[in-house]
N, C-alpha and C positions, 0 to 999 in steps of 0.2 A: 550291204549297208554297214555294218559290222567289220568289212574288209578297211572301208573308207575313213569313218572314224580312229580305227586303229592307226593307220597312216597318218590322218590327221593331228593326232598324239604323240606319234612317234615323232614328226615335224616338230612341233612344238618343244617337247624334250631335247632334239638336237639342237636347238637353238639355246637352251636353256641356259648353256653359259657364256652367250654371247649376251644375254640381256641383265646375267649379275654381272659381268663385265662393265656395261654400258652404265647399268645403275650406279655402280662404284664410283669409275669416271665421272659420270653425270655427278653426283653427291659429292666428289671432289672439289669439282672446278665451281660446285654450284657454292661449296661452303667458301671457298677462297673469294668467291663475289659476294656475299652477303655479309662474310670479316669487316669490306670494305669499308661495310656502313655498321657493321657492330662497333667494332673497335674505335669509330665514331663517333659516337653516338646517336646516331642516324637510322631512324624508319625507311624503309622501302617505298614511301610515298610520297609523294612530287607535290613540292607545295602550293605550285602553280595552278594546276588541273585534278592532283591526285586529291587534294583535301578536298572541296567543294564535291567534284562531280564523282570519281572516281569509287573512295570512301565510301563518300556519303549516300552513292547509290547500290552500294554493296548492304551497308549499313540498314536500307531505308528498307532497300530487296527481304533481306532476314524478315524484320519485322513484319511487312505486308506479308509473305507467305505465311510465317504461322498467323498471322487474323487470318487469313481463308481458311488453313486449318484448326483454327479454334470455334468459328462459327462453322463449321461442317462435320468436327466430331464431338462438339460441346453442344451449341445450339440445334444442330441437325439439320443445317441448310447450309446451302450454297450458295456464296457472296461474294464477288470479286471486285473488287472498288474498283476502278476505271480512270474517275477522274481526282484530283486530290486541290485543294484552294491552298495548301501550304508548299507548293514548288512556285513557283513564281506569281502572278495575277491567277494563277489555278491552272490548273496543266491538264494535259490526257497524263494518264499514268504511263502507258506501254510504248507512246510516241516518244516521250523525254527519255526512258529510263532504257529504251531497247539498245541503244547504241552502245549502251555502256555495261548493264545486265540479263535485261528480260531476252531469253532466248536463247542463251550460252548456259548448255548442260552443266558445266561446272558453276556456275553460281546459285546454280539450285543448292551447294550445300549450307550458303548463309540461313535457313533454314535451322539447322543447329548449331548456330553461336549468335549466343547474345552480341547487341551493340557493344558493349566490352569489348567482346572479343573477336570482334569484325579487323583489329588490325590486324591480327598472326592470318584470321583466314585469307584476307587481302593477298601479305606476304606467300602464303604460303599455294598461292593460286598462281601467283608470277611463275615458281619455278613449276611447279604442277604442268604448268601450259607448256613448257620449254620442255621438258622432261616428256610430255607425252608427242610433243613434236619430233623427237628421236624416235619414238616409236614407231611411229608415223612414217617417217621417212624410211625406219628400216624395213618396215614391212613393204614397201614398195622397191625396193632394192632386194629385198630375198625374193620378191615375186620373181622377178629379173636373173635370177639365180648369180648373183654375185657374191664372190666368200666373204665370210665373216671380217676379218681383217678390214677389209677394205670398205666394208657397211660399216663398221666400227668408224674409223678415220672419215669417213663421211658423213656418219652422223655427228660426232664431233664440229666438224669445219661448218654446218647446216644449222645447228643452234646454238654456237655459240662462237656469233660472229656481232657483227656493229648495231645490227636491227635488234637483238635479243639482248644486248649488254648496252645499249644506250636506250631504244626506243621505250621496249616491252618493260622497263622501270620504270617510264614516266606512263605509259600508257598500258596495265597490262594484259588487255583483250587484243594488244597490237602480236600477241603472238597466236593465235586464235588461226588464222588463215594456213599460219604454219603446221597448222596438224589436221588442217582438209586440203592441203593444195596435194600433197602425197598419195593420200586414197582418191580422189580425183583421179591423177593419171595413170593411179591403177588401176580404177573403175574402166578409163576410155581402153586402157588396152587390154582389159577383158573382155570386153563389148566387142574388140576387132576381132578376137581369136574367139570369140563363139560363146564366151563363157557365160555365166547366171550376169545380170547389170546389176543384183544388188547392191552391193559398192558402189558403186557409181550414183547409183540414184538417193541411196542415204545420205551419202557426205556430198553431195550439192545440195540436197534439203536441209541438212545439218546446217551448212556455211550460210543459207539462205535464212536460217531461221537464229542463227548467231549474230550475224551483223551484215547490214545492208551495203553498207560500204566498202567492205572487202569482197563481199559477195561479186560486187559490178568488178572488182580487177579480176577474182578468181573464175568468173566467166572468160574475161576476155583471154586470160591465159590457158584458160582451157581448150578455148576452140582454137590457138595457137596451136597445141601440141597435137590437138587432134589430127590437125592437116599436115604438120612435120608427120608425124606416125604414118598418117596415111602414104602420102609419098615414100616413105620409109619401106612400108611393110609391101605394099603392094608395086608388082612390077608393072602390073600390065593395066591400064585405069582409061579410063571413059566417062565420060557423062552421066552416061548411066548408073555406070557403076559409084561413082562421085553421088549422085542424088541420092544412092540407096542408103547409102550411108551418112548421108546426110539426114533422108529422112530419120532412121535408126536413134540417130543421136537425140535430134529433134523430141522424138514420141519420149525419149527415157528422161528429156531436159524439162520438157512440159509436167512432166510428172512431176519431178523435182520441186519444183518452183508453185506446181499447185498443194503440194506437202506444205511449202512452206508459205502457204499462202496466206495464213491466218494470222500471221506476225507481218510475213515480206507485204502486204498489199494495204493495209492502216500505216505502215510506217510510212514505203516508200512516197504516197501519193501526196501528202502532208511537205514534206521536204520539196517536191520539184515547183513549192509556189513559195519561196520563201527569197527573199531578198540575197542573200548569200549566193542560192544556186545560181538567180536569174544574172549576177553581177557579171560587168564582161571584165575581166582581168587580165591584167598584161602579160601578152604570152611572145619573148620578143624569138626571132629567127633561131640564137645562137645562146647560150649563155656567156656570162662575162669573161677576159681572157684569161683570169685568175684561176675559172675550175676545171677548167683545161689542162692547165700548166700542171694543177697537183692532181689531176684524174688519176693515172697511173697509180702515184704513190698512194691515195688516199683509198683504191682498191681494198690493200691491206693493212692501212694505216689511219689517218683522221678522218672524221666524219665529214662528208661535202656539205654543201648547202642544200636545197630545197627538200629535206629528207634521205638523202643521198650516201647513208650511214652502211655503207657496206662493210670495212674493218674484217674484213675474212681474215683467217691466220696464214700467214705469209706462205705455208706448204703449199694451200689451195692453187698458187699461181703458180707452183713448180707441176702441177697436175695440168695446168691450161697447157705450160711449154709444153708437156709430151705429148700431150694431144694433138697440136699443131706439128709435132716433129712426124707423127705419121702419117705417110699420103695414103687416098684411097680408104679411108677407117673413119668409121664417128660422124661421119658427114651431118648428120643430125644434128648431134652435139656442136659441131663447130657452126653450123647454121644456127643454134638458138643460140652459142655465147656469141654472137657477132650482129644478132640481132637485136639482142640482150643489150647490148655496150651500144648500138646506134640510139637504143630509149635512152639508156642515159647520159649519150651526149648529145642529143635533143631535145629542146623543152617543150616542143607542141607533143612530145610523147608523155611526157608528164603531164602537162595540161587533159590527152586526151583520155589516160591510165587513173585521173583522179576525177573522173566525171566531167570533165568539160569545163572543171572550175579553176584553180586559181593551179603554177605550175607547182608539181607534188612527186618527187619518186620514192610515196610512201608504196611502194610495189616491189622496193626490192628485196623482199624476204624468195619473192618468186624466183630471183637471180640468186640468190643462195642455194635456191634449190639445185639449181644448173652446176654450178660451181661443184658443190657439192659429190653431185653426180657424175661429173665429168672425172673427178680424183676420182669414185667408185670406178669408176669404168676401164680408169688409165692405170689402177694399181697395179695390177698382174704385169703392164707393160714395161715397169719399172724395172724389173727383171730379166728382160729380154733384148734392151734397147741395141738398138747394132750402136758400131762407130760411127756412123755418116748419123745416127738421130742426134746422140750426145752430141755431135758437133753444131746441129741445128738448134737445137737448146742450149748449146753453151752460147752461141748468136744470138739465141731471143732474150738470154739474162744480162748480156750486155746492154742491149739497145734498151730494154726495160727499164734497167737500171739507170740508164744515161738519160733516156726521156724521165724518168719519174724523178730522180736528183740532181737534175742541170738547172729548173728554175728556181729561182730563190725562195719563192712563196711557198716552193713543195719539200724544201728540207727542214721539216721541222722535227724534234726529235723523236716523236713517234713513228713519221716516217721515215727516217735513217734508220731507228731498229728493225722496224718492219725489215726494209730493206738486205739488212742484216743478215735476220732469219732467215730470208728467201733465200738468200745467195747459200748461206750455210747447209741448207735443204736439199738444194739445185745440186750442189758440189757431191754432196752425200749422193744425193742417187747416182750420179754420173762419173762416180768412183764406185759403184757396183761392178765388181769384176774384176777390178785390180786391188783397191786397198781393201773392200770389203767383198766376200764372196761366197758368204753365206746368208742364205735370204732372211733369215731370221733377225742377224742382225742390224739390218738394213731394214728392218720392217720398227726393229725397236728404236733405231735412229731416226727415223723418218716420224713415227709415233712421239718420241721424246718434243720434236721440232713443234711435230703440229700442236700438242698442249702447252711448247714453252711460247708460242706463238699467242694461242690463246688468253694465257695466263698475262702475258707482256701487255695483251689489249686491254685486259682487265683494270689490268696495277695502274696503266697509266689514264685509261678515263676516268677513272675514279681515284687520280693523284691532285696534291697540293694545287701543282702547276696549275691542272684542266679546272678542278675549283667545283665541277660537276657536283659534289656532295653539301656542297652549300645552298642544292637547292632542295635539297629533302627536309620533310621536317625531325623535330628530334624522335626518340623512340619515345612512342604510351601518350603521344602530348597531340596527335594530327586531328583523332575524334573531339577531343576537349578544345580545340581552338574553333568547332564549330557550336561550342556552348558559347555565342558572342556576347558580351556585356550589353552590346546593340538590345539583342533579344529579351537577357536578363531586365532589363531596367524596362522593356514592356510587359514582361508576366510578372513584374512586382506592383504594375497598376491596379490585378486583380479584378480587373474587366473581366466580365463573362459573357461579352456582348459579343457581337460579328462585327469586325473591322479589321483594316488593315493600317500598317505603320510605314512611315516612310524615313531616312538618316538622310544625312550628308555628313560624310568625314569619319564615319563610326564603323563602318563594316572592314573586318579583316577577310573574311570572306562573305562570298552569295550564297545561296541555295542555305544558309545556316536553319532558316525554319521548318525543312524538311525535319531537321532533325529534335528543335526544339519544338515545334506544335505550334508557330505564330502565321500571319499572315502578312508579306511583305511586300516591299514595289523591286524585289530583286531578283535575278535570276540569271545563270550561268551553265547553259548545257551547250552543244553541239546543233542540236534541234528546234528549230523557236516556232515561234506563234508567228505566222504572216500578219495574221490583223493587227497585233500587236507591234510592230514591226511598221506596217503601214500608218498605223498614228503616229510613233513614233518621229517618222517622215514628215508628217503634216506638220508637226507640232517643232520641227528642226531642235528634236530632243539633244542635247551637249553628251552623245554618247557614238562611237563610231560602228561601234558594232548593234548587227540587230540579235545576237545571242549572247552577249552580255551585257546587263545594264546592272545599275548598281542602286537607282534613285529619279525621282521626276527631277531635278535639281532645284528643288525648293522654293518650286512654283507655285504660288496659293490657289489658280484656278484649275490646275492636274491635279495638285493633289484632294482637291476638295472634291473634284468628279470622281478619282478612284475611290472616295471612300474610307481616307487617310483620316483617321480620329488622331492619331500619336507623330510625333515627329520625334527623334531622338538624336541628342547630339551630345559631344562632351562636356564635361565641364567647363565652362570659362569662355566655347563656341559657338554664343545664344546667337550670335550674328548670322548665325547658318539656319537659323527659325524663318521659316514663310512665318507671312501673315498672319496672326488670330490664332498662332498656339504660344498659348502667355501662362497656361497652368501647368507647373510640376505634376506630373502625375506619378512617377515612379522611375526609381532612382538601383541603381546596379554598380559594383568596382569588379573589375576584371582586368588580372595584369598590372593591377597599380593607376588605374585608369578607372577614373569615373563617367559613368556614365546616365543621359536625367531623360526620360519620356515625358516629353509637353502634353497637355493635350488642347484640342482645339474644340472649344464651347459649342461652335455653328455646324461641326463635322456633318457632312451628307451619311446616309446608311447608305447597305446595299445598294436600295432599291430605293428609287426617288423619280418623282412623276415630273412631265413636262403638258404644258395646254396647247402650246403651240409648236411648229415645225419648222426645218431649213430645209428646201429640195437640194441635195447632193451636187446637183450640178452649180448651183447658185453658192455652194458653201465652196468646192474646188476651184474657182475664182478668186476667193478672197485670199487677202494678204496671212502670214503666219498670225501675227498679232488678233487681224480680227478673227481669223475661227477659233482661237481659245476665247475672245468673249464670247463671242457667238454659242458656243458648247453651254453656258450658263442660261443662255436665256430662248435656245431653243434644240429639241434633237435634230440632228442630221438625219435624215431620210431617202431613201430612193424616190420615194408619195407614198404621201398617208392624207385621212380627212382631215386633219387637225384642221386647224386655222396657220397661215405664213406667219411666221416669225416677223414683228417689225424689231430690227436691231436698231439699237443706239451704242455708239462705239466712243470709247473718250481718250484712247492710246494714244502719243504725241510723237512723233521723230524730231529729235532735239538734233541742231548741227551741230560739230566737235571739230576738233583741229586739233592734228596729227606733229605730233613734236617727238622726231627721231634719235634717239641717242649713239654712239660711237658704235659703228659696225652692222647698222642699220639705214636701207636709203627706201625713200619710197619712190618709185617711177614707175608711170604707164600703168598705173592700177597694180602693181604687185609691190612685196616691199623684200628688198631685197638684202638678206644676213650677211654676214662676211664673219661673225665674231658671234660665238658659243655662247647665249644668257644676251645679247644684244634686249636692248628695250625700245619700246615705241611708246609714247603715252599720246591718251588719245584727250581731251580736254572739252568740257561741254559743263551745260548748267541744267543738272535734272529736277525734277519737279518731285513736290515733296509727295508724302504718302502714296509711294508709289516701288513699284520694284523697276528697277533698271538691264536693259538687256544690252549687249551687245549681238548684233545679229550680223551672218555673216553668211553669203550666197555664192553658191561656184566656188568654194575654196578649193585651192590643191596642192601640192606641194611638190619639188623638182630639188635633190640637192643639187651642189656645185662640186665641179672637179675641183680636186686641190690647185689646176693650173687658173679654173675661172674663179678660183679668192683672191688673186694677185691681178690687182690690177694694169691695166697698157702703163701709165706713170710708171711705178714702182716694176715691172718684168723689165724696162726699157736699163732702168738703173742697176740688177743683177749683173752678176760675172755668168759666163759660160755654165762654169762648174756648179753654180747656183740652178743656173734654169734645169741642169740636166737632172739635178738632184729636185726638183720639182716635175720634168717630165717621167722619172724616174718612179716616184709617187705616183703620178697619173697613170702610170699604167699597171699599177698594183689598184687602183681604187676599183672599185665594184658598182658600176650607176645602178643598176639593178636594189643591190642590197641597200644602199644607202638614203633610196627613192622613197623608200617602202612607208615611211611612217614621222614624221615631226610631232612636238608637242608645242602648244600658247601657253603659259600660264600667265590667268588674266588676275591682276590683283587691283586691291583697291583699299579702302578703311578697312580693315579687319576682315581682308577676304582676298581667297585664295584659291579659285580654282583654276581647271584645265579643260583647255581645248586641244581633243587628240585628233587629229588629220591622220587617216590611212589613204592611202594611195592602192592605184590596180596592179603598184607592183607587190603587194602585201596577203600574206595570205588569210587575214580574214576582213579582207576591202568588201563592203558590202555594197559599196554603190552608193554613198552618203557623200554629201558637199556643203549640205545646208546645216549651222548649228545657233541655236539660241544661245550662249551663253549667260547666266542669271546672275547679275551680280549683286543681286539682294534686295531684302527690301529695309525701304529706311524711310524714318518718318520727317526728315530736312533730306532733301536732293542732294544727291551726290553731284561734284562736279570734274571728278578725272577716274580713270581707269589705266593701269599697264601693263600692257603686254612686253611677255619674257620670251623670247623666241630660245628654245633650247638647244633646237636646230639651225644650223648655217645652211642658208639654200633660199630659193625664189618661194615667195609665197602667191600666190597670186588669186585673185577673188572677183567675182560679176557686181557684188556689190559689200559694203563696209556700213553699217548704220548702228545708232545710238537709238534705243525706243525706250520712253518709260511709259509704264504702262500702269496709269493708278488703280489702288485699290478698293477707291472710297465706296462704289457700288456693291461690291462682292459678297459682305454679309446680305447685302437686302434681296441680290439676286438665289444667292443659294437657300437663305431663309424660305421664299418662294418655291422651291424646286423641294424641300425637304419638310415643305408642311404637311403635305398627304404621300405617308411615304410605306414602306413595305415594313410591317412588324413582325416580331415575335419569330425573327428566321431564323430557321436551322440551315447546318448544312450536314446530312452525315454521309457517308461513304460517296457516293455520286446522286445526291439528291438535294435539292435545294426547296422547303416550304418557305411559308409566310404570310400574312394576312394583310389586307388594306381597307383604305375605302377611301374611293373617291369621289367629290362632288359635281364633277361633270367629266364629259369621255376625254382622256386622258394618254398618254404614252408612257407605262413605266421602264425607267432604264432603269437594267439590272449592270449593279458594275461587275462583271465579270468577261472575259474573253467572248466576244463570238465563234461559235464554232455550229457546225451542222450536227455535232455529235448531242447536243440540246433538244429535247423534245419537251413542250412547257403546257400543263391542263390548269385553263380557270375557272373555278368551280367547277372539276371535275371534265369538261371538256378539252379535247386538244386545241392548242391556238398555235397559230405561225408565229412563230418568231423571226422579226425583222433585224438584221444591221444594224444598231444605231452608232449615233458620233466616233464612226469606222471601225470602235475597239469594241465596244459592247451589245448588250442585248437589249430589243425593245420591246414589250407586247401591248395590245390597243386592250385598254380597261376602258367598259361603259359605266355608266355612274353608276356609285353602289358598291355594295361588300364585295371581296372577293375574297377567296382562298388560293394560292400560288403555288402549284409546285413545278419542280423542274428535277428531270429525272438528266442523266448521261449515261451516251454510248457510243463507244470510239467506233467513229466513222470507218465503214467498210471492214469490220473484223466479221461480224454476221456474215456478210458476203464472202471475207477472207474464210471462213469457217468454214463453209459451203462449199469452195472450193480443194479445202484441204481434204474434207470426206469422199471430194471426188478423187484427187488425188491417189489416195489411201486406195478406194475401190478399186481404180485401174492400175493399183503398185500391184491390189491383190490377184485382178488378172494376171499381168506378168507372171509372178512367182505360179497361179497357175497352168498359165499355157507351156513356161517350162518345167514342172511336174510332167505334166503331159508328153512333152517330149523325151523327158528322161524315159517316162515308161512307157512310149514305143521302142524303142532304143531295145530296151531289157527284152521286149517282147518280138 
């Protein structure tokens, strides 16, 4: 035992200057990336994604953990909140925040740093992740017993290539996979040679319990390499033998995955019903002919499209030529990189590498690996090469070079450097032997290339040109931009009541009340609420995605059902006020920018009763317009005893007539652009006290080739030299890219919004066609609207209508709904009380999410909780007092827990049935 350890130490210590080596290097290249954005002025955080979700759940993370440990070494219990009402309409905690934090070891240190100081930890997690991703990988190349030299150069080229210098900035849990796909495949090939599966069984619970999403690619690449290996290692194979090893993997994957069960099995189940995953998205044969043409180049150079950010340092590919210069060697290797390269010049391999959903080669950190590993492999060879190899690789740097800068599209100046370096690389080693002949310096020549290669990706994604640092925010300002004036100007109402707030036009970002403590109709994560999602639908809410919304759009019967007391807009913007909020309540300046919270006299609470019912099937028939009345005057139900709802509906569809302006036609139901900002206006006589919709059914959107904007007239009248330099164009354009997404913006008196169209060629198409657009409400009819088409291309739609929709009943019907209503509520950590009484048996809707993670006692007994009006909760009150509470618990963690104990148990067999057989062994 004492022999082993010794050895074990001694390893370690031999290594020991290979890893201040690495750290140098690393802390080098790491500071020359981070300059980029010092000397900038520029934070490490992406304005886009990084402030709202990113931040702000690092941010949110710190604080939750220590309240667990404040009530567990303060109070002396144990408390883990679950669910929280200030992430969107009320969220699960672990289901929103896992994708981003809950379950990655490393963000357990948000724990000690203040919200303050949540930026540097943020930053300083980016390079953390990349930094132990070299570890990673060298430890699974020393397994291999490859020299130091050559694990150095590879770990180099492995992190710090297009996926870590573009992606892991905007997202930085996207390097996460990169530092379990390494022990991974050294876990599978110590399982083949006999060894302990610890490794292996750790770090796929680890990846399982860090993120769902990479977890499903770092499976499927797993059982890739498994079967390369196995073919590899073993000569002589069989069925049999194939099963045994099968089974093998199987019993130590089960384990894995029951470890990680307690996280992996509440997350995953939630996501596979959500509108996003079910969407079918356009997954076409081939990609367009444009990423073809720059494939090659953009290996070592620009970033491709659908995640396709490879950027290795140009050595990398003098590693592939030798590889292919020797026959009969590597066969593995040259089977994964040719494997490797068929996914990403295939989009159903993307399609089927990111879950089946929209096409994605966010998987290629997994192809860095290879890459990587193939230079580890080919180093030594570099030294040895005969005459007849160099000549086979001076062949492959031609035709490389001559495919990667012959099309036009692929000389762009990053990939002529790239280029550059390669060649400069290529020439170096295959001047070993004559001009250079001492291995040393060819080791420092080839070292020099691979970090000036790196450094060159660096300098130019984050130059003037590329413009990439104009999307970060500036440094110290990203957490104070979710201090919203939006927010400000509701916590200066000084309400101490339970309600939520709803804007239009006032949010710089979403998810801002996570961090100020309000309650809002916003929300922006990865992960959504199906139910939530599913009204949304019904109600053809003006927003395209079902995991970001920003607002009801200023509907008076949404917002009064959610329980919106405040509306808040800017100054000067009252015309974006729904209905019935005519009081200042409180008022905020942020940015130079005023901002005023209305509030609304008639607001519903929480919790507001119904007498009578709509059976669900009967409500899924009606038109949009009538189930938002409908929702006012009775709940939607599966069956209940209520009494049936009789509705009276007073909605009108006014005709309109469609007047085109220059670069705009309408034919055959679609209206077709030719001309960027084109208008249409559409002309009707609305009726007064009423809000006006424009509704729209089937929409979709197609652009046009540059050849289909010129019309037969006008191509007939071109010269030769004309047409060619427009066919010329068309076959640089990209239907793909260009398909993906159009904007409307529909204006009118004092009003300005947008209708966003995504398409199945876009990657967050959620399956949406139908959109209300709200164009206000006004107390004289409006009589025109226009739309701005911002996009050139076909529009095309099932149906085009004009609805107003009056408001005159609305106080009398909500009045009714909120006179016996839920008081005196709390909500604290995942509990919800209240008190009532009702004068006959009743249906209280609670406005909050439906979710099964809800368990609700009246007057101390359990009661069912029903579905109501598809987004919320119902429970049947008999006449009479009640007491309400409502407890949460995210669905299937219990069960995930239960599984993970099992897990745990039968890891602890393993470890000791091989005890056991070490100590037959001895004995």
């Amino acid at each position: 035992m004492s022999k082993m350890k010794h050895k074990e130490t001694r390893i370690k210590w031999k290594n020991a200057d290979f890893y201040l080596l690495y750290t140098i290097a690393f802390a080098g290249i790491a500071l020359f990336l981070y300059m980029r954005f010092y000397l900038n002025g520029k934070s490490l955080i992406w304005s886009h994604d990084g402030v709202p979700q990113h931040l702000n759940s690092l941010a949110y993370y710190g604080r939750y953990l220590r309240k667990i440990l404040h009530t567990l070494f303060i109070e002396h219990k144990l408390s883990i909140p679950m669910w929280d009402l200030n992430i969107g309409y009320g969220s699960d905690i672990l289901t929103t925040l896992h994708y981003y934090v809950i379950g990655d070891p490393l963000t357990l240190l948000s724990v000690f740093f203040k919200s303050s100081q949540t930026e540097f930890l943020y930053e300083f997690l980016i390079f953390l992740r990349i930094y132990l991703a070299g570890i990673a990988f060298s430890r699974y190349a020393f397994y291999h017993k490859n020299s130091k030299q050559a694990v150095f150069m590879g770990s180099m080229i492995y992190i710090f290539a297009g996926w870590t210098i573009y992606a892991a900035m905007k997202h930085p849990y996207f390097s996460n996979p990169m530092i379990y796909l390494p022990f991974i495949l050294m876990g599978i090939d110590k399982i083949y040679k006999k060894e302990k599966p610890y490794i292996f069984i750790w770090s796929v619970a680890l990846a399982g319990l860090s993120n769902f999403y990479f977890f499903y690619m770092l499976g499927i690449f797993m059982v890739i390499y498994a079967m390369v290996r196995y073919f590899e290692q073993f000569k002589e194979r069989s069925l049999k033998n194939i099963g045994k090893w099968l089974g093998i993997f199987c019993v130590y994957s089960v384990i894995a995955v029951l470890i990680a069960a307690v996280i992996l099995l509440p997350v995953i189940l939630p996501v596979l019903g959500t509108d996003r995953f079910k969407a079918q998205n356009y997954v076409p044969l081939l990609y367009d002919k444009v990423y073809y043409e720059k494939y090659l180049g953009c290996l070592i150079g620009e970033n491709m499209i659908q995640w396709g950010v490879a950027g290795f340092t140009a050595v990398s590919m003098t590693g592939v030529f030798v590889l292919f210069s020797k026959r009969k060697k590597y066969t593995a290797l040259k089977v994964g990189f040719v494997l490797l390269n068929a996914f990403l010049l295939l989009p159903y391999a993307g399609h089927v590498l990111n879950g089946f959903s929209y096409v994605s080669n966010r998987w290629i950190w997994a192809y860095g690996m290879l890459i990587a590993y193939i230079f580890v492999k080919i180093y030594p060879e570099l030294f040895t090469l005969t005459l007849k190899e160099k000549r086979k690789i001076f062949v492959m740097l031609l035709i490389y070079c001559g495919i990667a800068l012959l099309p036009d599209a692929a000389r762009t100046q990053r990939n002529m450097m790239a280029v550059i370096f390669l060649v400069a690389a290529t020439f170096t080693v295959l001047s070993f032997g004559s001009f250079f002949v001492k291995k040393r310096n060819l080791t420092i020549m080839v070292s020099v290339f691979l970090i000036a290669g790196i450094l060159f990706n660096i300098y130019y994604q984050y130059s003037y040109e590329k413009d990439y640092l104009s999307e970060f925010t500036e440094q110290g300002e990203a957490l104070d931009k979710l201090e919203t004036g939006t927010d400000l100007a509701v916590l200066d109402t000084e309400d101490s009541s339970l309600y939520r707030y709803d804007q239009m036009g006032t949010h710089t970002y979403e998810n801002s009340s996570m961090q100020m403590g309000t309650n809002s109709a916003s929300y922006y994560f990865s992960v959504a609420i199906g139910n939530i999602s599913n009204f949304f639908d019904e109600m053809y809410l003006n927003t395209p995605r079902e995991d970001q919304y920003d607002n009801l759009d200023s509907r008076t019967i949404l917002d009064r059902l959610a329980a919106v007391k405040y509306f808040v807009v800017r100054a000067g913007e009252e015309e974006y006020l729904p209905y019935g909020y005519n009081k200042m309540a409180g008022e905020a300046e942020k940015n130079g920018k005023t901002y005023r919270a209305y509030e609304c006299d008639n607001a519903l609470p929480f919790g507001y009763t119904y007498d009578s019912y709509i059976p669900r099937e009967k409500y899924e028939k009606m038109s949009v317009i009538e189930k938002q009345q409908a929702l006012l005057q009775g709940v939607v139900l599966d069956e209940s005893s209520l009494p049936e709802t009789v509705l009276t509906l007073n909605d009108r569809e006014v005709p309109f007539k469609i007047i085109t302006g220059k670069g705009c036609q309408e034919k055959d139901g679609k209206l077709i652009v030719t001309k960027e900002n084109a208008q249409a206006r559409l002309v009707f006589d609305g009726l007064d006290e009423s809000e006006t919709y424009l509704i729209t059914e089937g929409v979709n959107y197609e652009a046009l080739s540059p050849r289909a904007m010129i019309s037969d007239k006008k191509w007939k009248n071109m010269s030769i030299y004309e047409q060619n330099q427009v066919f010329h164009e068309n076959s640089r354009w990209r239907y793909w890219k260009e398909s993906q997404k159009a904007y409307i913006d529909v204006t009118g008196k004092f009003l300005n919004k947008t209708i966003s169209i995504y398409t199945d060629k876009y990657n967050a198409y959620s399956g949406k066609h139908n959109f209300l657009c709200n164009a206000g409400y006004s107390r004289m009819g409006k009589n025109s609207l226009t739309l701005t088409f911002q996009n050139t291309g076909v529009y095309s739609y099932d149906d085009l209508k004009v609805v107003c929709q009056p408001v005159t009943k609305v106080d009398e019907q909500v009045k009714k709904l909120g006179e016996e209503s839920l008081q005196d509520v709390k909500v604290e950590d995942h509990e919800l009380t209240g008190k009532i009484s009702v004068s006959k048996p009743k249906a209280l809707v609670i406005a909050l999410p439906y979710s099964t993670g809800f368990t609700a006692y009246v007057d101390g007994k359990k009661t069912d909780i029903k579905q109501a009006n598809t987004m919320y909760m119902a429970l049947n009150l008999a006449e009479g007092e009640h007491e309400i509470r409502l407890t949460y618990h995210t669905p299937y963690l219990y069960t995930g827990l239960c599984l993970t104990c099992a897990g745990l148990l039968c890891y602890i067999g393993v470890v000791l049935i091989y005890k056991k057989k070490r100590g037959n062994k001895k004995g």
